[in-house]
N, C-alpha and C positions, 0 to 999 in steps of 0.2 A: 363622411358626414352626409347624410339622407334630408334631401328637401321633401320636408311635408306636403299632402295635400294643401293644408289650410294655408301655407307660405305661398305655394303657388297659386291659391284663389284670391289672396290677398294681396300678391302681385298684379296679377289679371285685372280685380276689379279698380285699384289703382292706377293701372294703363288705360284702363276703360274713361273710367273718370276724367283724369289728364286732357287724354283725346277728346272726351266732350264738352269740354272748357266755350264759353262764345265764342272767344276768339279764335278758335278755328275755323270756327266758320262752317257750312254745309257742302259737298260736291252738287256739281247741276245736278239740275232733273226736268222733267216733264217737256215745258214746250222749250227751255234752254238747251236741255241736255239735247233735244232732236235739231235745234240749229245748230248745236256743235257737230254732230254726225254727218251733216250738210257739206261745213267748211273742207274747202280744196286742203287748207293746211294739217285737217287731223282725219287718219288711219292709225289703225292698230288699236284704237283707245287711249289716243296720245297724239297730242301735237306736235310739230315736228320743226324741228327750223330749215331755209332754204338750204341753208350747203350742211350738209354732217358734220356736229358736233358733239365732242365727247363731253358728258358731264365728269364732273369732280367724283362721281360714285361707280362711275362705269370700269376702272382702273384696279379699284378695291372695293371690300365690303363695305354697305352703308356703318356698320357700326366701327372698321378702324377709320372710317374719312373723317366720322365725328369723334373721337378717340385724337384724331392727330388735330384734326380743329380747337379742340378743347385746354389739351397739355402739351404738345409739342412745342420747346422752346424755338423761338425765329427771331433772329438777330433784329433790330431795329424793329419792330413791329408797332411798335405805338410811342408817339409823341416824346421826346424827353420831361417836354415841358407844357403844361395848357396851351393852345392855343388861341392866341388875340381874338378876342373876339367883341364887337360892340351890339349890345341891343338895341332894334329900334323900337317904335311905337310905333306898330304898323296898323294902331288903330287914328294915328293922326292925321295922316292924308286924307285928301282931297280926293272925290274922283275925276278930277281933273289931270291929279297928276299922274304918270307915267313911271313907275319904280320895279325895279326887280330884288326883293331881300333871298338871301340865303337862307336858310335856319336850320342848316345843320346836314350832312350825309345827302341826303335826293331829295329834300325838302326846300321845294321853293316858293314865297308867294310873288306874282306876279300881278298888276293895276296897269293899265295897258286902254285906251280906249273906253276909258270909264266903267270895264267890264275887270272884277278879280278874280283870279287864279290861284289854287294848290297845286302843287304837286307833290304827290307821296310825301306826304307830313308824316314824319316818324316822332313825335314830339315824348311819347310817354313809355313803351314800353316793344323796343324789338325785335323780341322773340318771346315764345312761351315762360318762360324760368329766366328769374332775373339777373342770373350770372352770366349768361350769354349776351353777346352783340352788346358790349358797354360802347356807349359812346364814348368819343375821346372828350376829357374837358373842355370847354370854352365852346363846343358844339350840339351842348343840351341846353343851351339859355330860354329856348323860348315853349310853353306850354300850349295846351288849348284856349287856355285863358285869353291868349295873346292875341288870338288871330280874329279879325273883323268877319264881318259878314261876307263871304262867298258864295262869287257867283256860281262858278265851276269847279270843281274838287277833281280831278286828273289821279287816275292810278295806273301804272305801268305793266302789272303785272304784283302777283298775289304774295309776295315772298313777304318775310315778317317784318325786312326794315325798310318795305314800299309801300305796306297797307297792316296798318296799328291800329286793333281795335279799337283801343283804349286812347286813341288820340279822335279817329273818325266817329267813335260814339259820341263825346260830349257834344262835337257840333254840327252835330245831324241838323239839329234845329239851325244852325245858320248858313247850309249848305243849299244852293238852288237846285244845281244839277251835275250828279256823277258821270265822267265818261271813263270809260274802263274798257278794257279786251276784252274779245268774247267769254264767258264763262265768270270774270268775276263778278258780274253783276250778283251773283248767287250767293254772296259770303252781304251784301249791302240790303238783299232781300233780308234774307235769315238775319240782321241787323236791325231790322225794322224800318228800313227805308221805303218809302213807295217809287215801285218799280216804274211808274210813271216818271219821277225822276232819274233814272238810270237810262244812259246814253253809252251801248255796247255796240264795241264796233270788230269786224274780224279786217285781217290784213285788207291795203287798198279798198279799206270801204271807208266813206264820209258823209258828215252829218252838219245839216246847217244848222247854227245856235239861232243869233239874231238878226237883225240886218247889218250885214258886212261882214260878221264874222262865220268860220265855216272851223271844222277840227277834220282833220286829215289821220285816220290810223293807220303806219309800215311796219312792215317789218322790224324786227329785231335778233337779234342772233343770242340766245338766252336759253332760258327754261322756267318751269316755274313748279311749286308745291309748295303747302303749306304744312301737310301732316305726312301722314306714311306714303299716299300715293306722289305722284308726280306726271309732272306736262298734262294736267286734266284740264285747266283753263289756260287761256294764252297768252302771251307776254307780246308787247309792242310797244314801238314810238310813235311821239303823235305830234304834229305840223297846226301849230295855229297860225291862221291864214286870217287878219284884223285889217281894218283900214289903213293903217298907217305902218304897219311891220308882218313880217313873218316870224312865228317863231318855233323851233324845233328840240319837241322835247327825247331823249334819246332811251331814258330806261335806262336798262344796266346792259 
């Protein structure tokens, strides 16, 4: 059987298309792209982690890693059963009071010092194609809808089930200020975010919010890609440093 030209143009420009979806988002460029060339952590055209680590793709080809991701039966892999879960109103409090909700995978919101926090809100959609990265039952309960007005939105690093378009778009408008690793700020620019709100930090670097509070970016032992490339922006954890607590967010 002979593949046509026109099957492989139609291929092509359907790859093409896919890839330019928003939610992939843009790689840096201009005066980003030259702070990342700056950081101690990236050579080669890649960031690096402290001690060498092998990714999940380094072993085999990208296409059988996604190939065994995809169909490869794994004993006990997901839930028997939903899991308990209860929703709150996390638009009820007070900013007085002090609460940490779950909502689901790496999504946190935190009220701390009268000041609120996200973290990698995965709420709608993560990964490109909806068959992939299901959530487990009882840990999709809460939407964009649900979340109040934030002060600081926290992303880890760029991968699909730590920064969701389609969750970070609706609440652009209720979001103060992103802090994020070097290089993501690029996917919240190309979002329509003003980059004046964006707060990028590379390893061991910090940034004061307001008074009394400070965010600490470290290390983390990771990687990160959104689309075909990979390690082009950085992955980290971040230390909120508040009047009354510390607290340490880790990534993956």
């Amino acid at each position: 059987m002979y593949i046509t030209l026109s099957a492989i143009l139609a291929v092509s420009v359907a790859t093409i298309a896919f890839l330019n979806q928003p939610s992939f988002g843009r790689s840096p460029s201009g005066e980003r792209k030259e702070r990342i060339s700056k950081s101690p952590n990236y050579r080669d055209g890649k960031f690096h982690n402290i001690s060498p680590t092998e990714q999940i793709t380094s072993s085999k080809s990208m296409i059988g890693t996604m190939f065994d991701f995809l169909f490869k039966k794994v004993d006990d892999l997901k839930p028997k059963a939903d899991l308990p879960a209860i929703k709150t109103d996390l638009k009820q409090f007070g900013r007085d009071e002090d609460v940490i909700v779950w909502l689901g995978h790496s999504a946190v919101f935190i009220q701390a010092n009268a000041k609120r926090f996200l973290i990698d809100p995965t709420l709608v959609k993560a990964a490109p194609v909806s068959f992939m990265n299901k959530p487990f039952k009882g840990t999709n309960i809460y939407k964009p809808d649900d979340i109040p007005q934030i002060d600081y939105l926290i992303i880890t690093h760029d991968h699909w089930d730590h920064l969701d378009y389609k969750t970070v778009k609706p609440l652009q408008n209720r979001i103060g200020k992103v802090i994020c690793p070097l290089g993501v700020g690029e996917y919240f620019e190309d979002w329509g975010f003003d980059k004046n709100n964006i707060i990028e930090l590379d390893w061991n670097e910090n940034a004061a919010l307001v008074d009394g509070f400070t965010v600490h970016c470290f290390p983390a032992r990771h990687f990160s890609g959104r689309g075909l490339s990979q390690r082009k922006t950085l992955w980290a954890s971040f230390l909120l440093q508040m009047p009354s607590r510390n607290i340490y967010i880790s990534g993956d």
